[in-house]
C-alpha positions in Angstrom: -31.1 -35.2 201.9 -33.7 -36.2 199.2 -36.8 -33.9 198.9 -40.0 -35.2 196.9 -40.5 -33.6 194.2 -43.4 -30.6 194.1 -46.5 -31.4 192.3 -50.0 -30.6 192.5 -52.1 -31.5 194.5 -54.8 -34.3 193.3 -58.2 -32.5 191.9 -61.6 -32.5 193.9 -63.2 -35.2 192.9 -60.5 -37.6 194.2 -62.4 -36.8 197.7 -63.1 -39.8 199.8 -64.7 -39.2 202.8 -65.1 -41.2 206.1 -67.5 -43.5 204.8 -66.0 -43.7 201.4 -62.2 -44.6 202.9 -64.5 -47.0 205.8 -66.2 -48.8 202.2 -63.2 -48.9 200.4 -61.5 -50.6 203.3 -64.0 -53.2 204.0 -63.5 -54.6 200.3 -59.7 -55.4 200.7 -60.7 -57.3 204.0 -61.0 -60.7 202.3 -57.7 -59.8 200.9 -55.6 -59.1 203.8 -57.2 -61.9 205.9 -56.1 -64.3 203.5 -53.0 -63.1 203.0 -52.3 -62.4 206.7 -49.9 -65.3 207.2 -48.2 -64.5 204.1 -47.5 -60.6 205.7 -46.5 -62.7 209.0 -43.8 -65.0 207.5 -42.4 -61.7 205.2 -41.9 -59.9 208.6 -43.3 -56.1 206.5 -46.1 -55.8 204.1 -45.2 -56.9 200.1 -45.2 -53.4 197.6 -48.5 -54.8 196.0 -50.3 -54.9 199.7 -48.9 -51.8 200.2 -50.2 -50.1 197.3 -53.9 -51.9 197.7 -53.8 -50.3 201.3 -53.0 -46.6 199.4 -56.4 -47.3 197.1 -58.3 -47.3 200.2 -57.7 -43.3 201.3 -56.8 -44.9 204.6 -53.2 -43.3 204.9 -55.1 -39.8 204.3 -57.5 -39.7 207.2 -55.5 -37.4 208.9 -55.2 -35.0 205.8 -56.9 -31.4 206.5 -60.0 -30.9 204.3 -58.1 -27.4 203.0 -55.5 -30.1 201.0 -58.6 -32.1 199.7 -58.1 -34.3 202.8 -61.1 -36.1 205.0 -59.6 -34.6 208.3 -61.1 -37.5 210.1 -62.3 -37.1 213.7 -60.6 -39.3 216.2 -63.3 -41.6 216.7 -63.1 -41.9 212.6 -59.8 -43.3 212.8 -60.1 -45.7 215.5 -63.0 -47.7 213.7 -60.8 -47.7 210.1 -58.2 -49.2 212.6 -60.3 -51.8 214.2 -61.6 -52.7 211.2 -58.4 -53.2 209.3 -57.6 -55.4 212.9 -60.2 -57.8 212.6 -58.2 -59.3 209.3 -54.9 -58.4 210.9 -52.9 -56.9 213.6 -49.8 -56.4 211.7 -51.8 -54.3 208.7 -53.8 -52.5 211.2 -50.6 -51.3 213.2 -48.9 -50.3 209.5 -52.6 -48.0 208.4 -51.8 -46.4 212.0 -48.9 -45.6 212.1 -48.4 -44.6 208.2 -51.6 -41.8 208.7 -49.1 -39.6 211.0 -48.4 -37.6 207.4 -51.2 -35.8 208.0 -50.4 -35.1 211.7 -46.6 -34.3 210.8 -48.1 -31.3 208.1 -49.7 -29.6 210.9 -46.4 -28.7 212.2 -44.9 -27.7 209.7 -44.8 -24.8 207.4 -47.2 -25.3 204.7 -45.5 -24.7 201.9 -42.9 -26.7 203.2 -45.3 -29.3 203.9 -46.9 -29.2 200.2 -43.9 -30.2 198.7 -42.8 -33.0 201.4 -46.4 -34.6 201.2 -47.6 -33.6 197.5 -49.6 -36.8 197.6 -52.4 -37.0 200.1 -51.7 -40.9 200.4 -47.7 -40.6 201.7 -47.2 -43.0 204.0 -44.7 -42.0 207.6 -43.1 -44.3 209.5 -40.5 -43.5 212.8 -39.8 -43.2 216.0 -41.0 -39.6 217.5 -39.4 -40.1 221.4 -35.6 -38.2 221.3 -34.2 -41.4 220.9 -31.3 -39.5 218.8 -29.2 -36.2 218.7 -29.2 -33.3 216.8 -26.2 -30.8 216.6 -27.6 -27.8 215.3 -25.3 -26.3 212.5 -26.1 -23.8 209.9 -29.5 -24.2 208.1 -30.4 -26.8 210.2 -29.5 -29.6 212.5 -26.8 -33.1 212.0 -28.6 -36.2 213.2 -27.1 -39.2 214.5 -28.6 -42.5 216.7 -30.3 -45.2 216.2 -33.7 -45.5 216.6 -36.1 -48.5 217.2 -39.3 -49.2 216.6 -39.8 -48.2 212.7 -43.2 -49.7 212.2 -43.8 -49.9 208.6 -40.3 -48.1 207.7 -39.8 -50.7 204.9 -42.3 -48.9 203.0 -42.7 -45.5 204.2 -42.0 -42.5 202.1 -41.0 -40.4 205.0 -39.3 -41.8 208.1 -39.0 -39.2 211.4 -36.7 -39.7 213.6 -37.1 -37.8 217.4 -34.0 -36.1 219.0 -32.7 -33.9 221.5 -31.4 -30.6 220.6 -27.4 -29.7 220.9 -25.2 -26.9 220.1 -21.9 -26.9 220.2 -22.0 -29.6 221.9 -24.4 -28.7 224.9 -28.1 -30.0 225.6 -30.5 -27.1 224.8 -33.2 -26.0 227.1 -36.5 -24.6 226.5 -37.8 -21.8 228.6 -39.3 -24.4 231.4 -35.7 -25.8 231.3 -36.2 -29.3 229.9 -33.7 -30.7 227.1 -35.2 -29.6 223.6 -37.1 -32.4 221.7 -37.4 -31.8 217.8 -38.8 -34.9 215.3 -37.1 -34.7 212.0 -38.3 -36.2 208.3 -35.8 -37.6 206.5 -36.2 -39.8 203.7 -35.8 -43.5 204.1 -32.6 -44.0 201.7 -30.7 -41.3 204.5 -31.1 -44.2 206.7 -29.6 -47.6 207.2 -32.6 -49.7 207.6 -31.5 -52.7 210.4 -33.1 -55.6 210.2 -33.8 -56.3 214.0 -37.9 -57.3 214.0 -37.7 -61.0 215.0 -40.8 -60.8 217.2 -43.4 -62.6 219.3 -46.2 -61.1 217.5 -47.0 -57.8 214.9 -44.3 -60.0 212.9 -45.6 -58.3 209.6 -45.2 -54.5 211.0 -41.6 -54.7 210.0 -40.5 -52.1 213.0 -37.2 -52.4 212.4 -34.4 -50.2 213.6 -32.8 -47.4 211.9 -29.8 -45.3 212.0 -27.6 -42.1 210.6 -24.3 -41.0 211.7 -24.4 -36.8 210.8 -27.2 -37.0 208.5 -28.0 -32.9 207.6 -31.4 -31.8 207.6 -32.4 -28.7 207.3 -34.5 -26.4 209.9 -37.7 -26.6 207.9 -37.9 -30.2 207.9 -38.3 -30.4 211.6 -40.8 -29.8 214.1 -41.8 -29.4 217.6 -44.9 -30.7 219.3 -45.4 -27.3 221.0 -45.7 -25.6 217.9 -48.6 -26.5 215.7 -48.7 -24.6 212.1 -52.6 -25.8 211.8 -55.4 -25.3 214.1 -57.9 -27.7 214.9 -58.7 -30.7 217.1 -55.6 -32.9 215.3 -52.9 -30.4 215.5 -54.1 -28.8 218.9 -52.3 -31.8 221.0 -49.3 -34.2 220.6 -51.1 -36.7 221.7 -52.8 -37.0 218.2 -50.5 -39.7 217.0 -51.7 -41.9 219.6 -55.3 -41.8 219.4 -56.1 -43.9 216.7 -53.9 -47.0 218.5 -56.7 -48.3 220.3 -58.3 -50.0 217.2 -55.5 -52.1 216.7 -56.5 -54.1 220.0 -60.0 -53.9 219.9 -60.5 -54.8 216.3 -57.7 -58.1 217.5 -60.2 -58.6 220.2 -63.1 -58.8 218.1 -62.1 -61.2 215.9 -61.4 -63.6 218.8 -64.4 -63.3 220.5 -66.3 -63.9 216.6 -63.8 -66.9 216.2 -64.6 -68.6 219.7 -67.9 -68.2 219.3 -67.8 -70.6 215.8 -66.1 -73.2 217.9 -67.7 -73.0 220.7 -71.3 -73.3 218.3 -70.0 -76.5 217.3 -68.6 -77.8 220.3 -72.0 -77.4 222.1 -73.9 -78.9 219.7 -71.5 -81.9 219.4 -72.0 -82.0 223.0 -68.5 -81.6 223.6 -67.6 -80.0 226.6 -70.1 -78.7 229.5 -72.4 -75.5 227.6 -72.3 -73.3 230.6 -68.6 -72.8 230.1 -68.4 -71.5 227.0 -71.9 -69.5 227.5 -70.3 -68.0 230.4 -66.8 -67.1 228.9 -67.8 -65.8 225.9 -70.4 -63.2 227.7 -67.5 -62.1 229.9 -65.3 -61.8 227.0 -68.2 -59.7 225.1 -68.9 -57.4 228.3 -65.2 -56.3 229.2 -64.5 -55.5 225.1 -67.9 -53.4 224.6 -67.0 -51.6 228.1 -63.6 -51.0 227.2 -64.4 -50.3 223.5 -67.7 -47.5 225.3 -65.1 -46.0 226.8 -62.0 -45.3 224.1 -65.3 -43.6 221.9 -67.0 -41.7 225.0 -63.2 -40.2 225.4 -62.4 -39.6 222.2 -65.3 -38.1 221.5 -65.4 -35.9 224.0 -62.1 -34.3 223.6 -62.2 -34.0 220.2 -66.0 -31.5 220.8 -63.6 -29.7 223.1 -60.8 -29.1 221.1 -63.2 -28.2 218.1 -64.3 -25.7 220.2 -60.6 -24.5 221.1 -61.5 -25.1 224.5 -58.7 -26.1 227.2 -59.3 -29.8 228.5 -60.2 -30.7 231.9 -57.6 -32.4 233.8 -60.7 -35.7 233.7 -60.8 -35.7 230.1 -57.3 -35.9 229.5 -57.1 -39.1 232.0 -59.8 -40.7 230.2 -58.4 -40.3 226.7 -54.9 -42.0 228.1 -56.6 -44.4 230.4 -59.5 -46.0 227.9 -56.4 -46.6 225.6 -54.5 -48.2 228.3 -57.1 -50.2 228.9 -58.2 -51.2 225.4 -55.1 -52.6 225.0 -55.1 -54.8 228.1 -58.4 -56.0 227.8 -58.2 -56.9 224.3 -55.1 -59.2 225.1 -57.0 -60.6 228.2 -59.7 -61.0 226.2 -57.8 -63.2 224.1 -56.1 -65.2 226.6 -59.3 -65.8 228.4 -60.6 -67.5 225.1 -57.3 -69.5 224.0 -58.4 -71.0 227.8 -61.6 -71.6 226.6 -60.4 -73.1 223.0 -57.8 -75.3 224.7 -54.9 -77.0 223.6 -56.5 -76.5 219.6 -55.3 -72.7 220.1 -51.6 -73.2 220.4 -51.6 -74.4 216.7 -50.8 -71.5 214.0 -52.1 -73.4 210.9 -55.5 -74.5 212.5 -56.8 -71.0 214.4 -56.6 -67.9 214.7 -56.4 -67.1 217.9 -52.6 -67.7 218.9 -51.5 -64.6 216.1 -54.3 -62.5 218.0 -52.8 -63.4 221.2 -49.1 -63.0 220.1 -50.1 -60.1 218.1 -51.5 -58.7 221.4 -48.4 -59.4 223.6 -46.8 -57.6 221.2 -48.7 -54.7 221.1 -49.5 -54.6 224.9 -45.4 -53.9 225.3 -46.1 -50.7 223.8 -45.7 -47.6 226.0 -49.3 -46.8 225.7 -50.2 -49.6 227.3 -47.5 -49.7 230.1 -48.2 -49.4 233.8 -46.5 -45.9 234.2 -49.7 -44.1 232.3 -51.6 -45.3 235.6 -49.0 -43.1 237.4 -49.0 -40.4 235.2 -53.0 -40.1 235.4 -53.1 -40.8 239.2 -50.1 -38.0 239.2 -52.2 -35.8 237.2 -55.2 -36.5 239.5 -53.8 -35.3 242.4 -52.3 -31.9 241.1 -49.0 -32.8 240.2 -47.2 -32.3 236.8 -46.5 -35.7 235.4 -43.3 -36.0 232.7 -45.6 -37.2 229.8 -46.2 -35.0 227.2 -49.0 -36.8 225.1 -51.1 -36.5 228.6 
């Protein structure tokens, strides 16, 4: 298995802070909007994007402020993220995704962290669901599977990979008897990198699949959930790597809504199609995004006091955190829909609008397991007492 070299860490005044990484980002907008078809018809995102994304500190937000990190609060994240979204889905999902480093180095030993992620800019990419197996050996485990999925894999510097635990060749248990789930980082020449993203929409994300047949990695380079190595509100839940999602359709959703309302400015003023239509739609469309948008901050905000606090959350705050996400992403790809309607026929065409990427994008997105109907029945599940099999609830 390859190991990154150790090196120190960079000094203090590389800092960038929330504001700082949020500045930095909003000057390489221009950039990837223009280039946004360009990241579409390449299926990933080109080295040189890539690297202007790194100059922004955005792949650090999740960096603890002990490494010279921002530790950025959930909140934080999700307005990078919708940001990033208004120029382009695709690049949006990549900053996502690739900010797990910082989550991943909460559960892992630190030192053993340090010299995985001796840049506070590494960039993750993988599938964390035990999609694969792990035979434990000595030292460590032997992976094998394939996984799917691998947003921004084609230019990650880690890629995890989530398995269930064997030994000699049985399922293991934990001590409430379900099958044992580790994540393991591996780096991305252990795996064979399968070209399989020929998508609707999120075309540029390259989430490809990947695969290993008895890849060795050893015991330290893996991690459970249920076993942060950090405190704090980042590392205090799995669920962490999910929270920042919800800019990716609300920042989509935004752009829309801004784009419609050009056209619509200059249909009504041509006198070109009746005025209360497009008043009316657009208001709706503005009302259900700035609802679901209140509630993906109130929720986020709230949990992450609570957690700050190292206090336990109630079984209403952890519905709202899942179901505001849920419903981000549904509402930004209705949102959409309800304003290719409005465009007409013009929306169907790539080259002049926007708006048929967002709605693709959002299709895509929206096939997510975040925003699938079974997190209704794991909240209504959790409502009424029960124990629902979801472990980022």
């Amino acid at each position: 298995m390859t190991t990154a070299p150790t090196v120190s860490l960079p000094a203090g005044d590389d800092y960038l802070d929330a504001d700082e990484i949020m500045n930095q980002v909003r000057k390489v907008l221009p950039v990837i909007r223009a280039r946004a078809s360009e990241v579409e018809a390449n299926r990933r995102l080109p080295p040189d994007f890539v690297d202007m994304l790194r100059s922004t500190g955005v792949f650090r937000m999740n960096v603890p402020r002990s490494w010279g990190g921002p530790e950025m609060t959930s909140s934080q994240q999700v307005r990078i993220i919708e940001e990033i979204a208004t120029a382009d889905a695709s690049t949006a999902w990549c900053a996502m995704i690739g900010t797990d480093s910082g989550i991943y180095s909460g559960f892992l030993d630190d030192d053993v962290a340090r010299r995985l992620f001796p840049r506070l800019d590494m960039i993750t990419a993988g599938w964390v669901f035990p999609a694969g197996r792990a035979e434990r050996v000595p030292g460590g485990y032997r992976l094998s599977g394939r996984w799917r999925f691998g947003s921004g894999c084609t230019h990650a510097d880690w890629i995890v990979a989530g398995c269930t635990v064997y030994a000699d060749g049985e399922v293991q248990l934990t001590s409430d008897g379900k099958p044992e789930w580790r994540i393991f980082v591996a780096s991305p020449d252990d795996y064979e990198i399968i070209d399989t993203w020929h998508t609707t929409g999120l075309r540029g994300s390259g989430s490809c699949d990947y695969a290993t047949e008895g890849l060795f990695v050893p015991e330290e380079h893996s991690f459970s959930f249920y076993e942060p190595k950090r405190s704090g509100p980042i590392n205090a839940r799995a669920d962490a790597v999910l929270r920042k999602m919800s800019g990716v359709p609300l920042g989509a959703a935004r752009a829309a809504i801004d784009y419609a309302r050009t056209v619509a400015a200059e249909r009504v003023a041509a006198g070109r199609g009746p005025a209360a239509r497009f008043w009316t739609t657009l208001s709706r469309c503005e009302m259900e995004l700035g609802a679901a948008r209140a509630y993906v901050y109130e929720s986020l905000d709230r949990q992450w006091e609570r957690l700050s606090h190292g206090e336990p959350l109630t079984v209403e705050e952890r519905i709202a955190v899942s179901l505001s996400r849920y419903h981000a992403f549904r509402t930004g790809r209705a949102v959409v829909a309800r304003l290719c309607d409005l465009v007409g026929g013009a929306s169907v065409y790539a080259e002049r609008t926007p708006l048929e990427r967002y709605l693709r994008d959002l299709t895509t997105a929206c096939q997510h397991a975040v925003a699938q109907d079974e997190n209704l029945e794991f909240a209504g599940e959790l409502m009424l007492g029960g124990h629902p099999n979801a472990p980022f609830l």
